[in-house]
TORTIDREN-551375 format. One record per residue (C-alpha): residue number from 0; residue in one letter; x, y, z. Coordinates in steps of 0.001 Angstrom, whole numbers, plus 500000, padded with zeros to 6 digits. Example, Ala and Ser with C-alpha at 12.3 -4.5 7.8 and 13.67 -1.06 7.14 Angstrom:
<atoms>
nr: 0; rest: a; X: 512300; Y: 495500; Z: 507800
nr: 1; rest: s; X: 513670; Y: 498940; Z: 507140
</atoms>
This chain:
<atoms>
nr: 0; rest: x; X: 683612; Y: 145008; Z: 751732
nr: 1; rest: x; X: 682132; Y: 146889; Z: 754710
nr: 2; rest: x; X: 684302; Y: 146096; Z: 757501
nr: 3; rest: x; X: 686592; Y: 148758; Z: 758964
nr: 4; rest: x; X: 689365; Y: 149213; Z: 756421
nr: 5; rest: x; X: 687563; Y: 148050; Z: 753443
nr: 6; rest: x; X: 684294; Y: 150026; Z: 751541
nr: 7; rest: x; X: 682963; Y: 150642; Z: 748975
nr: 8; rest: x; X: 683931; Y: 154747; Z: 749119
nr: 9; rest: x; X: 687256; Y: 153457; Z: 748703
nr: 10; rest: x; X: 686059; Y: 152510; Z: 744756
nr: 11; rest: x; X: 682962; Y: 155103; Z: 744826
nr: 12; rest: x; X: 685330; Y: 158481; Z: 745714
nr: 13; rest: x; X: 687984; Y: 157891; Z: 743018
nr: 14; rest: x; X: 685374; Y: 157878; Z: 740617
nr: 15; rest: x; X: 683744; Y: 160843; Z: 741809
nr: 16; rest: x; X: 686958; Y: 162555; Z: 742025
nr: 17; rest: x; X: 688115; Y: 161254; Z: 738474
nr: 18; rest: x; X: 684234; Y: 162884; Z: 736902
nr: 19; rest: x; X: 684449; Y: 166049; Z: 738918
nr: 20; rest: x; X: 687987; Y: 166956; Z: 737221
nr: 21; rest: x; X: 688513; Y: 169594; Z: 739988
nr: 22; rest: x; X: 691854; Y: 170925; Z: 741158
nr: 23; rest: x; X: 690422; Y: 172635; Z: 744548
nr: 24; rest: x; X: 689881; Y: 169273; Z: 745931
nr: 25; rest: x; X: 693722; Y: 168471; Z: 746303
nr: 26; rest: x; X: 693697; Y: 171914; Z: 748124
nr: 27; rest: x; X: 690736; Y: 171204; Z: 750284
nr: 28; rest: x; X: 693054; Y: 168211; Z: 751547
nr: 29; rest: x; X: 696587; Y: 170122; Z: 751765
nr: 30; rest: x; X: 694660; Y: 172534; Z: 753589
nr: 31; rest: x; X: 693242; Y: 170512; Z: 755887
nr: 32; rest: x; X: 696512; Y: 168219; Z: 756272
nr: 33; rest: x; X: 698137; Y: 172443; Z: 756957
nr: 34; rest: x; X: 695304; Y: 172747; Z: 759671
nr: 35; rest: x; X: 695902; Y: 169459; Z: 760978
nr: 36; rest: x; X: 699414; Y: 170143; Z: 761354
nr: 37; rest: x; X: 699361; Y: 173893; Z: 762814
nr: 38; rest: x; X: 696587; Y: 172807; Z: 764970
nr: 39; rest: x; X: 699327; Y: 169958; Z: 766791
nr: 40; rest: x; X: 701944; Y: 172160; Z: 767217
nr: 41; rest: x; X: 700338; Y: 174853; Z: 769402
nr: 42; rest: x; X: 699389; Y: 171682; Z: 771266
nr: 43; rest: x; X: 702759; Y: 170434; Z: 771737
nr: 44; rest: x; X: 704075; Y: 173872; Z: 772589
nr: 45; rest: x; X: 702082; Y: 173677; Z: 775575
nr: 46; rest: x; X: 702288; Y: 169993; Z: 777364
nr: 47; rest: x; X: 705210; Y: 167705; Z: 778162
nr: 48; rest: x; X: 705794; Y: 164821; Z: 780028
nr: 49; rest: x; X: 702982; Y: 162095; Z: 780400
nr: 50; rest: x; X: 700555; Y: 164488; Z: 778480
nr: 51; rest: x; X: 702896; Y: 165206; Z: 775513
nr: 52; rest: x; X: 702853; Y: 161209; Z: 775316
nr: 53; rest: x; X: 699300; Y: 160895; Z: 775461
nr: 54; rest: x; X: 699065; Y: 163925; Z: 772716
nr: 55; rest: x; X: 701212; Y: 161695; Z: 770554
nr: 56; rest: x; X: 698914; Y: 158630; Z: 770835
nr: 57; rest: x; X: 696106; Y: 160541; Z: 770323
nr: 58; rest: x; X: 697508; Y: 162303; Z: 767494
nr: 59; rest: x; X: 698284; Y: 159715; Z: 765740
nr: 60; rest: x; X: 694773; Y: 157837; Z: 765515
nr: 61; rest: x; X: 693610; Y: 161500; Z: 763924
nr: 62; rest: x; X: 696360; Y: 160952; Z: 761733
nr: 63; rest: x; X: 695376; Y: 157549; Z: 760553
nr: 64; rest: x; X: 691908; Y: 158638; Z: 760172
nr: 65; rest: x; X: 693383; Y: 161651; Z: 757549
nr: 66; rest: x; X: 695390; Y: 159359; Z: 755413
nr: 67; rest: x; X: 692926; Y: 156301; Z: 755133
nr: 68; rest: x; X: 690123; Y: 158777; Z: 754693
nr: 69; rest: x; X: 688647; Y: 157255; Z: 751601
nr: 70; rest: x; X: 688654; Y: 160936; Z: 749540
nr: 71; rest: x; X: 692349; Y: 160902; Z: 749916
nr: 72; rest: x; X: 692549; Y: 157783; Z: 749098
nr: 73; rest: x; X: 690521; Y: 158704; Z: 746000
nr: 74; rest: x; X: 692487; Y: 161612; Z: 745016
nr: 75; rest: x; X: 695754; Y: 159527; Z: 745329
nr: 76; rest: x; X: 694747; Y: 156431; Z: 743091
nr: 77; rest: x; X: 693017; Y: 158936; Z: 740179
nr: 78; rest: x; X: 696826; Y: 160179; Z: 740287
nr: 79; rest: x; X: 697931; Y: 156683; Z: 739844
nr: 80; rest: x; X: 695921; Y: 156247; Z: 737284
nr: 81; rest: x; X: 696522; Y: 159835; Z: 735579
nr: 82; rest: x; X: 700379; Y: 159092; Z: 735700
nr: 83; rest: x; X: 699843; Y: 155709; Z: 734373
nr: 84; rest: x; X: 697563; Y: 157032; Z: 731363
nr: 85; rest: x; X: 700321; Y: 159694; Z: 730342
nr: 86; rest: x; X: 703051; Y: 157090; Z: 730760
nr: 87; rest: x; X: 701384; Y: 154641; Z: 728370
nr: 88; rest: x; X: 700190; Y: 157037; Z: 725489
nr: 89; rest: x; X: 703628; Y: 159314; Z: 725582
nr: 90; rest: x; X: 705388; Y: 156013; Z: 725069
nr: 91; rest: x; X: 702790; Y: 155161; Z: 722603
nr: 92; rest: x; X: 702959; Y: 158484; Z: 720603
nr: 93; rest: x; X: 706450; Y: 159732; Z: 721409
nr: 94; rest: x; X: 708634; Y: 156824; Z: 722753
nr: 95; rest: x; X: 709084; Y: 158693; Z: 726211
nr: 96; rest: x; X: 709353; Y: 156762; Z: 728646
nr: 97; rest: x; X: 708261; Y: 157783; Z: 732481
nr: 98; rest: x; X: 706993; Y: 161001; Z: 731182
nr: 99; rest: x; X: 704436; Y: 161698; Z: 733985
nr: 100; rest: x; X: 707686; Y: 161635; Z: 736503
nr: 101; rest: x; X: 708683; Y: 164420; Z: 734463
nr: 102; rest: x; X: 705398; Y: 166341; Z: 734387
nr: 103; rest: x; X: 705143; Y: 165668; Z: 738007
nr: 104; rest: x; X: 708194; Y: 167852; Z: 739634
nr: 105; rest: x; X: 706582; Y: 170820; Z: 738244
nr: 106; rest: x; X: 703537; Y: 170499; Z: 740220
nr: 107; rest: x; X: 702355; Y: 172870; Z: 742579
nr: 108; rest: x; X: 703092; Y: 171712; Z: 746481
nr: 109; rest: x; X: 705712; Y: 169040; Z: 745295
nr: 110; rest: x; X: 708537; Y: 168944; Z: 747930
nr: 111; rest: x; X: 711051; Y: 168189; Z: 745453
nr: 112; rest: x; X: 711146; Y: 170989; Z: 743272
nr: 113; rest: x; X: 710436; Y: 173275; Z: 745881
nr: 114; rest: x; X: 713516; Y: 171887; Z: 748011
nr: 115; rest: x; X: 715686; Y: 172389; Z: 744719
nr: 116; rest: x; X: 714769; Y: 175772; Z: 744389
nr: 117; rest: x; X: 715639; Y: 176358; Z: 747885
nr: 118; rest: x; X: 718859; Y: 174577; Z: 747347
nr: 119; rest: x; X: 719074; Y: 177183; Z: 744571
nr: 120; rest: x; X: 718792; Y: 180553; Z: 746736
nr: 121; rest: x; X: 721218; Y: 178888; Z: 749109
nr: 122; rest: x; X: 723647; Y: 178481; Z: 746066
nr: 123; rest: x; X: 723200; Y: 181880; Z: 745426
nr: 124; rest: x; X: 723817; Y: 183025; Z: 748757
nr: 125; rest: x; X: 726820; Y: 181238; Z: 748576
nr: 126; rest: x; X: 728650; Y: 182446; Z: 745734
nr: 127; rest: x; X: 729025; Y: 185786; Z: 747473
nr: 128; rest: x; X: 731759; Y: 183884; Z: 749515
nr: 129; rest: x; X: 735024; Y: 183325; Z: 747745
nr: 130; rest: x; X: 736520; Y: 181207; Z: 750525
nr: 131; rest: x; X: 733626; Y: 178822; Z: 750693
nr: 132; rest: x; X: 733850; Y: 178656; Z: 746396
nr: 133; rest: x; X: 737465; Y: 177572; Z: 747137
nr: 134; rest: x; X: 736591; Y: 175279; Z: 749921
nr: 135; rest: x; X: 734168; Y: 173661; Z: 747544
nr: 136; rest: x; X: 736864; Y: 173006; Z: 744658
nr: 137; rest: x; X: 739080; Y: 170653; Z: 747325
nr: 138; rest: x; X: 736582; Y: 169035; Z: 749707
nr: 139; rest: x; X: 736550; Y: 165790; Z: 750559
nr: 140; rest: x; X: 734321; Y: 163767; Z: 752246
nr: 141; rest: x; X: 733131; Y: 164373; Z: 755500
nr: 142; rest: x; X: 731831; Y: 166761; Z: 758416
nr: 143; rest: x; X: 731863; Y: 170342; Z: 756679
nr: 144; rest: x; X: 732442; Y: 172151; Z: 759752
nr: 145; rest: x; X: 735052; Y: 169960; Z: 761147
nr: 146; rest: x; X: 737512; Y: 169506; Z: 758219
nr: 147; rest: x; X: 737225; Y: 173144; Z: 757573
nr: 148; rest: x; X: 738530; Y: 174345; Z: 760910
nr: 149; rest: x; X: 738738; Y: 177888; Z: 759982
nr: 150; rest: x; X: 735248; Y: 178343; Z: 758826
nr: 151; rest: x; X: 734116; Y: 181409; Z: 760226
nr: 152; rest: x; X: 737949; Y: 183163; Z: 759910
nr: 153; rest: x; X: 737230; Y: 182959; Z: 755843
nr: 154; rest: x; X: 733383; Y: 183563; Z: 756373
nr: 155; rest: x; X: 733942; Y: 187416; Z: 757915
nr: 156; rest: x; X: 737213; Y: 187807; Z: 755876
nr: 157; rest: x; X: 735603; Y: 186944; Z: 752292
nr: 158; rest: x; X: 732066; Y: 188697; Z: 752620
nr: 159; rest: x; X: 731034; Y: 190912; Z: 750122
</atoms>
């Protein structure tokens, strides 16, 4: 261990992680992942060409250094290991299997959940249109927009 890729922080900060039992440190690293992000798009938004290229490559060596930081690292394998301890002792107790996949979607900053609740507003926004309801009983397969030719007709004639 020692060489680039390999330390020992990679076994030291799970550890530490694991011990210090402390939720703000996953937000320290969405944070900085948010910062990280926000901070590349107001450079994008202002080169192109050649430099927009070069922004890329030099992006993505920060980006490297963010995931294979060893404290993320940390944080992700004291997850593996979390989800593997529920797994084991909910099958144990209860006979559940997969539990932690469960417990997981209901996690703050989980992508799924929050896209299925999104999915949900949209559904919602939806119903208010009888024609698309209708459209939705008989579709097949296929481009939405282009085997529904009349889309925007029943759209402005079916709003609420």
């Amino acid at each position: 261990m020692g060489r680039k890729g390999l330390s020992w922080a990679l076994l030291i900060h799970p550890t530490q992680i694991y011990r210090k039992n402390d939720p703000a440190i996953i937000q320290q690293f969405i944070s900085r992942n948010k910062a990280s992000i926000k901070d590349l798009q107001q450079k994008v938004a202002n080169v192109s060409g050649d430099e927009l290229f070069a922004l890329i490559l030099q992006d993505h060596k920060q980006l490297k250094e963010l995931l294979y930081d060893p404290r993320s690292l940390g944080a992700i394998m004291v997850g593996v290991f979390a989800s593997n301890w529920i797994n084991k002792k909910m099958e144990k107790w209860l006979g559940e299997k997969n539990a932690a996949d469960t417990l997981s979607q209901s996690v703050a900053n989980n992508v799924t959940p929050e896209m299925g609740l999104a999915l949900l507003d949209v559904a919602d926004v939806v119903r208010q249109y009888p024609a698309v309801i209708e459209y939705f009983h008989h579709a097949k397969d296929g481009p939405f927009l282009r085997i529904w030719p009349n889309w925007k007709t029943a759209m402005r004639s079916s709003k609420p």
